[in-house]
N, C-alpha and C positions, 0 to 999 in steps of 0.2 A: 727608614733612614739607613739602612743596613745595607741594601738593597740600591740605593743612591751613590753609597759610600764606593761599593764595589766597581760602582759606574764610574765613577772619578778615577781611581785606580785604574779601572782598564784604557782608558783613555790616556791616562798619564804615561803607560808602557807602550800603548801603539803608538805614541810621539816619540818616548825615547827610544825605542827599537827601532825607530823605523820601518813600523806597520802602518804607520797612517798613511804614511807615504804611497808604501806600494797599496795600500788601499785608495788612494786618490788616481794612483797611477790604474787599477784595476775598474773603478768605475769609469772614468775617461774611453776606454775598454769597451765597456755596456753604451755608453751615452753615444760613441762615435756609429755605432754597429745599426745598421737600419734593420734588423732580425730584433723582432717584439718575444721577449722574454716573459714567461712565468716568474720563474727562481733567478734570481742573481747569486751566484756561487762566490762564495769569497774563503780561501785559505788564509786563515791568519799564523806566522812560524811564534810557538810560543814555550820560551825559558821557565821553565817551574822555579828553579832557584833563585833568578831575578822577579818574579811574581810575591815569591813568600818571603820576600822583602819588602817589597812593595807593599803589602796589606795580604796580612796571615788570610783572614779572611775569602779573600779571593783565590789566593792560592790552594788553598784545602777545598775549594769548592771546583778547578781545574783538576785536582789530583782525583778527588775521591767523588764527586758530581758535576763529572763535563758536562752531562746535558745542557743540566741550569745555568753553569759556566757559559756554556757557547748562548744561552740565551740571555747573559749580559751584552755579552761582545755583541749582539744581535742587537739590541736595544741601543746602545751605542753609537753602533756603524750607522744605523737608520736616520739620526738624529743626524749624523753626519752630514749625509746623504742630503738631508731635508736642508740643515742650515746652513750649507755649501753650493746646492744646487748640482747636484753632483751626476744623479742620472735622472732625467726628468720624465721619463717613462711610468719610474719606480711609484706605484702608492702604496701599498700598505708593508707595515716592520713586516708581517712575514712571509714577504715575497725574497727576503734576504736570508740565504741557506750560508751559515759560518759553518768553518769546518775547521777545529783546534791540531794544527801538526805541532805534536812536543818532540821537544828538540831530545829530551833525555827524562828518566824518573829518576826518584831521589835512590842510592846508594845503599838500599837497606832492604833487609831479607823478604821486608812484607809488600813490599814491591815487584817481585820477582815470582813468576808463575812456575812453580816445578810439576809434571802430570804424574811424577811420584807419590806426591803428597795427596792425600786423601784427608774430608772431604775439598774438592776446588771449588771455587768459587763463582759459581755463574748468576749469584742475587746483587752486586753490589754496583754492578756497569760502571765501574771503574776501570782507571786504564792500567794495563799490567805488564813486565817485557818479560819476553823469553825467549833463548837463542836456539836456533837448533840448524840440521840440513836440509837441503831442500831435496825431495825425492819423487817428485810427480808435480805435474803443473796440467792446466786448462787451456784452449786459445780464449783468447779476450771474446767475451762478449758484453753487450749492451744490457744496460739495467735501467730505469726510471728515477730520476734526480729528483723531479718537479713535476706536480702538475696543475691545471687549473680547472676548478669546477663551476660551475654557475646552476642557479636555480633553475628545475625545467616550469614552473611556473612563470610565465612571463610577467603576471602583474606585479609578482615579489622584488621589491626593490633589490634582492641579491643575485638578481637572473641577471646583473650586468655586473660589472668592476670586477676586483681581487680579493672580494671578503673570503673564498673557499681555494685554497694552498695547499696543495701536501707535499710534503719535502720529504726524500728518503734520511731516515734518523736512522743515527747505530742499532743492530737489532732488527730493522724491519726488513720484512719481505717482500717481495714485488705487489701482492695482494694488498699489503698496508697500504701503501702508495697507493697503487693504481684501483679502486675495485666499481660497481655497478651495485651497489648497495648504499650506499651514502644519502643521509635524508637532511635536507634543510633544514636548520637550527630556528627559522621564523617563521616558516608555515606548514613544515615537516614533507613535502614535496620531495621526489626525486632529485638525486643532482647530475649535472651531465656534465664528461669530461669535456674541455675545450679542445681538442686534439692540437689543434697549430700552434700551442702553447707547449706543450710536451717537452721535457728537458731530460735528454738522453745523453747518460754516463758509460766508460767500460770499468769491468767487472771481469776478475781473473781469479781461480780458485789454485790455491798449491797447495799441495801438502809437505808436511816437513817431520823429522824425526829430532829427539834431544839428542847430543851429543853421550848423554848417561846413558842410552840404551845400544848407540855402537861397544861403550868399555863392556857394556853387562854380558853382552854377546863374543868377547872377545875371545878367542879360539876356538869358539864354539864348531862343534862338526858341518862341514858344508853339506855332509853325503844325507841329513836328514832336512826335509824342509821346514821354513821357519817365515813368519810373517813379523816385520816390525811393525808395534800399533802408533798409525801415524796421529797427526794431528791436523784439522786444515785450518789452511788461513786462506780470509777472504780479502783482496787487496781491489781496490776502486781508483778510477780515475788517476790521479798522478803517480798513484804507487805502480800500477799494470807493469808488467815488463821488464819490472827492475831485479827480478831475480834468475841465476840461473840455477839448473839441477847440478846437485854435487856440491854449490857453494854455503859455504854456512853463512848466515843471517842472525843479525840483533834485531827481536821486531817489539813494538809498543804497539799496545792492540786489548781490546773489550772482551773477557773472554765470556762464553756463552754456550750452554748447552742443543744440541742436534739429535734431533732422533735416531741417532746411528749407532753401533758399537765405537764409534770416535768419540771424540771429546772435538769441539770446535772453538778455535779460537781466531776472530775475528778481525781484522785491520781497519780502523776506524768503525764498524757497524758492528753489532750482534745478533743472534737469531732469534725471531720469535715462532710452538703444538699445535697446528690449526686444529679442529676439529670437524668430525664426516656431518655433512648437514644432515644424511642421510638418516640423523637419529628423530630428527623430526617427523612423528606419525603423521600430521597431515600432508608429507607429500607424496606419503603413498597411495597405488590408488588401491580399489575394495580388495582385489584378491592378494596383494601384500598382505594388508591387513586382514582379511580371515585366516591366511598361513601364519602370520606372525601369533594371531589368538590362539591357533589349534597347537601351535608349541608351548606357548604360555602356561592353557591349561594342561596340556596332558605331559608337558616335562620331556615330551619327545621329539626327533626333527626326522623327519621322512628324507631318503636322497632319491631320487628318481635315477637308473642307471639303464640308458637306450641300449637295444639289444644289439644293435653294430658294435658298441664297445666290444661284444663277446663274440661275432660272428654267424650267432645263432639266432639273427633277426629275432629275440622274444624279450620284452621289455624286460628289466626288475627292478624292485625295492629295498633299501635298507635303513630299518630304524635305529638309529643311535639315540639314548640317554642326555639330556640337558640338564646340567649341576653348575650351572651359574645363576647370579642372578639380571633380571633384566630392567635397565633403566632406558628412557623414553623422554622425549620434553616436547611438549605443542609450540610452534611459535604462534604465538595470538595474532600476532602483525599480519602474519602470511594466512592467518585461518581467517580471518576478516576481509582480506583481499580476495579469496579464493570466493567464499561463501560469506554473503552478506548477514550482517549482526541482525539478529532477531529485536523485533519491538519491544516484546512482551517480557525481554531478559531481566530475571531477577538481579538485585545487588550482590556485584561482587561474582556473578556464574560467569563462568569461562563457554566460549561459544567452541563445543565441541562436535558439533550434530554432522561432521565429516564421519567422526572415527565409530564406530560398533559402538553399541553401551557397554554388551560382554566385555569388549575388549579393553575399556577402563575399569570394567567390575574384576577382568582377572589381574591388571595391574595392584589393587587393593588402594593406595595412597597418593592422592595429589597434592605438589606441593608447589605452591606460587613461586617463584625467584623474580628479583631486579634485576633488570639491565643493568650490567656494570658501565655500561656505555649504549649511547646514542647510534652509536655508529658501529656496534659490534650487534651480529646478528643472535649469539651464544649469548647464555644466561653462563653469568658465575658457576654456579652450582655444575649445570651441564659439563662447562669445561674442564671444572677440577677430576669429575666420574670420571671421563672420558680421556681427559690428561693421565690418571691413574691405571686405566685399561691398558692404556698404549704402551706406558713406562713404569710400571710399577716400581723400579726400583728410583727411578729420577726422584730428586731432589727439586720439590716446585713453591717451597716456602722457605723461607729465613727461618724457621724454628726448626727446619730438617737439619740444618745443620747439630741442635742440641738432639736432639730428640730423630734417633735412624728408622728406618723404615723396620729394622728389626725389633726397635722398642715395642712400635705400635705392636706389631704382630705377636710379640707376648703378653702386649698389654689386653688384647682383645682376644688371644688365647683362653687368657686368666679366666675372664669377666664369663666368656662363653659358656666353662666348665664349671660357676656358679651355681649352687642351687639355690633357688630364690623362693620366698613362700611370702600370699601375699598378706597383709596387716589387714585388718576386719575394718578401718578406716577406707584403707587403699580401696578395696573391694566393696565399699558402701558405693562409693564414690564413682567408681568404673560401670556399676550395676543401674547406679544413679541417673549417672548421662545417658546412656545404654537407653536405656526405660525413657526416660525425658523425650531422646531425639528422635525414639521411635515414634511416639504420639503428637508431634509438629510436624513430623515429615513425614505424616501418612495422609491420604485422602482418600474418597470415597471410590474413586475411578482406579487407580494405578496402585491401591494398597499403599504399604510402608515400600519409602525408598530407601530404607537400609537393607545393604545385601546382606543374609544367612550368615555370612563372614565378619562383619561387624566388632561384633563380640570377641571375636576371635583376634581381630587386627588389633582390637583396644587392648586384649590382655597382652600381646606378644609386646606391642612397641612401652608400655608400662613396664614390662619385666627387663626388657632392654635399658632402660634407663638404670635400671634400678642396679643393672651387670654394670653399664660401664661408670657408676658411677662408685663402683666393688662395694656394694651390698649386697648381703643374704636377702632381705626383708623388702620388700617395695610399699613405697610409702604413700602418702598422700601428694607428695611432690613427683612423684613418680608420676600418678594419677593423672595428677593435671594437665603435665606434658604430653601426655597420649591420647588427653580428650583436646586438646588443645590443634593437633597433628591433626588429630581427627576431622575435628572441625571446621578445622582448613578446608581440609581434602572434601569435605561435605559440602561447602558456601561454593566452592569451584564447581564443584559437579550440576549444582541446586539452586545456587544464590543467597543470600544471607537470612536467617531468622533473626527470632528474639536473643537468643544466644551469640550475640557479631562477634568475631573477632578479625583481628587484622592479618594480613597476608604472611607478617613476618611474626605472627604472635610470641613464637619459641624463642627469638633472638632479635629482640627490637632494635636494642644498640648495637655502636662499633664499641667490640668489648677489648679494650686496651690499656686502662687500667682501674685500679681499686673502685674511686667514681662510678664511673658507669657499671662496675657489677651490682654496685649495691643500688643504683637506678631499677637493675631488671630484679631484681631481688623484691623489691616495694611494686612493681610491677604486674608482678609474676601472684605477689600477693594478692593485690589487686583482685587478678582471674580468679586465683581462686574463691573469692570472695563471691564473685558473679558467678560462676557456677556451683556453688553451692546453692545460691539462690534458686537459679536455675532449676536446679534437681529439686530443691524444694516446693516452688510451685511449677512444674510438669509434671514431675515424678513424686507425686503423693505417696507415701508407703513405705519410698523406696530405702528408708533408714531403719528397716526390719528385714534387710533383704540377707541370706544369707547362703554360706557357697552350697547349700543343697537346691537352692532357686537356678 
């Protein structure tokens, strides 16, 4: 109803504004034009103060959530379209790309973007103004508005019409838009671009400086060099062209973090970290991957240095020291393409028979993730490591803002410099699994499949809980979670035993509030429950075990 309501409202304003108008003027536009469009682009001019009159509702959903905003006015227009007969080309609502120009934001300080203030704001895709000069500009170039995919299976009834749209959104990159990864929603098939559908925009970068950093610089000495740190703005389609260097500018714009020493603030879009696929082990081939194992284990990286560098035609070597640590992700999709899925694959094993065994034995821990999307080749997980590699200092969740990146790092300081000793419980328990998962996952041909290291992995990530959760003592809760880790890492390598658990055992819920902690709580009891049993009948004995064993 809520949702309806809004829709009445926006309707109500593009009659009295006279948006409807030039929107009926602007499809006539489309409808007249023999060029077969994807996107239909429509700019709608829109008053915030006349809005939050109009229905509060709608209007705080413009100010602080254009997206959704613009995908009313889209629900809207469409309806239009349809009971007007307006472009007869047009089928489906999101073939119509709205795009909100505000005329002005509301007068108050939390509207106005200052790059003094620390932390800015790049979680909220709100729109924000800031004035400044303009100091460097781009020539225009082309960017992708629109495009059209269709199923490459032809018997899938989506290999034809406009069920598959991508419309450049605030934020997105050419990638977003346009890529060769896209999988069918109804038979998971390829998609392929329709090319003569294509809707191409220009795209102009400027950069501009605040007016508070010419005062800050005022007299400053010319005779020593000095650089002002700019800002860029990304301006599209009708904005292009409209500024020159030297002039100062009021601009309304999403603003958004860039991997640069800049800050980016963007004019109607925002920027979205890609990440190097290259982190994916299967698409290396064997000698990647025995270089990448001979660093893993021996902590060192060989350089190869040709003897022309030195003149002396005589080859050399130089080993340096490796004090990181290393993280890896299989995409499963692309290891099943590559190398066909084995028959005989236990529940729950991950088909790894690309990558060395070593070379998963020296990583020690596998751990499954979700696609956070269909259409995104990156797991979760992967992104945030990898996000973190690149930007350490960036700001990549809404709780960064409470909570700085120098919190963590004393928070994890602390925890490290813990001495932790374990409870005669914890260690029943650790020794228990230990014991248990050796005698299931041995046979008579290949021994036990637990590596030497085992033991060793289950006490470290137990002790680890037991730091960041700042205890001396690790507990029986500790325990769990490490065999639990374990276990994981064990059914991916092996496939599932008696002992199952689920891919996400550690963290089943979206934990956000009180609710669902105490879900993983009765949960979490639960396992423990089952592996005690566990231990109990595999590991006979194992509750006389003690730390001289």
């Amino acid at each position: 109803m809520s949702n309806l309501k809004m829709k009445e409202a926006a309707l109500i304003y593009l009659d009295r504004s006279g948006g409807l108008q030039k929107f009926i003027d602007d499809c006539k536009y489309y409808n007249d034009s023999k060029q077969s469009y994807a996107v239909y682009r429509f700019n709608i001019l829109v008053n915030p103060s006349d809005i939050v009159e109009l229905d509060a509702e709608l209007g705080n959903h413009i100010l602080h959530k254009p997206l959704k905003a613009a995908q009313v006015f889209q629900s809207v227009c469409f309806t239009a379209v349809k009971t007007l007969s307006l472009i007869g080309q047009l089928q489906t609502e999101t073939q119509i790309n709205i795009v909100l120009k505000l005329t002005h934001l509301p007068p108050l300080r939390s509207y106005i973007l200052d790059p003094c203030e620390f932390p800015l704001d790049y979680a909220s895709q709100r729109f924000y103004m800031m004035q400044g000069i303009v100091i460097a500009m781009t020539t225009v170039t082309k960017y992708t508005q629109g495009a059209r995919f269709l199923c490459s299976d032809e018997a899938c009834p989506l290999s034809k019409g406009f069920q598959y749209i991508r419309v450049h959104v605030p934020g997105a990159t050419e990638s977003v838009t346009v890529r060769n990864d896209f999988l069918c929603n109804l038979c998971s098939s390829s998609l392929q671009e329709d090319r003569k559908f294509r809707v191409l925009g220009d795209k102009q970068i400027v950069e501009i400086i605040t007016a508070k950093a010419l005062h800050a610089f005022r007299g400053y000495s010319k005779n020593q060099p000095f650089r002002f740190q700019s800002l860029t703005i990304f301006l599209r389609d009708e904005s292009v062209s409209k500024m020159n260097i030297g002039n100062e500018y009021k601009i309304i714009g999403i603003p958004t973090c860039v991997k640069t020493s800049q800050t980016a603030v963007c004019i109607e879009a925002n920027s979205i970290i890609s990440c190097n696929p290259k982190g994916d082990l299967a698409s290396h081939k064997k000698d990647k991957l025995e270089q990448l194992q001979s660093v893993v284990e021996s902590r060192n990286i060989t350089v190869y240095i040709p003897g022309k560098k030195f003149g002396d035609g005589v080859n050399q070597q130089m080993t340096f020291p490796v004090q990181c640590s290393f993280w890896s992700f299989v995409d499963m999709d692309s290891s099943s393409r590559k190398n066909m899925q084995k028959t005989n694959t236990l529940i729950g094993q991950m088909d790894c028979s690309l990558i060395p065994t070593n070379l998963l034995e020296a990583f020690g821990l596998l751990i499954k993730c979700n696609e956070s999307s269909p259409c995104s080749p990156l797991l979760s997980t992967v992104q945030h490591t990898l996000k973190k590699a690149i930007d350490p200092e960036g700001q990549l969740y809404v709780a960064s803002k409470k909570f700085t990146t120098e919190d963590f790092e004393k928070l994890l300081a602390f925890a490290k410099n813990l001495n932790v000793e374990f409870s005669l419980e914890a260690e029943r328990m650790i020794h228990g699994y230990y014991l248990a998962s050796r005698r299931i996952r041995t046979d008579s041909i290949s021994g036990s499949k637990l590596s030497a290291s085992a033991l060793k992995y289950l006490v470290s990530l137990a002790e680890a809980h037991a730091r960041l959760n700042l205890r001396s003592k690790v507990l029986k809760e500790d325990a769990l979670i490490a065999a639990l880790l374990f276990e994981t890492s064990l059914t991916l390598k092996y496939g599932a035993t008696v002992f199952c658990v689920a891919p996400n055992a550690v963290f089943p819920f979206e934990l956000y509030n009180e609710e669902y902690l105490e879900q993983r709580d009765i949960y979490l009891t639960q396992c423990q429950q089952q592996l005690q049993q566990f231990i109990t009948t595999y590991g006979p004995g194992t509750a006389l075990s003690t730390s001289d064993e």
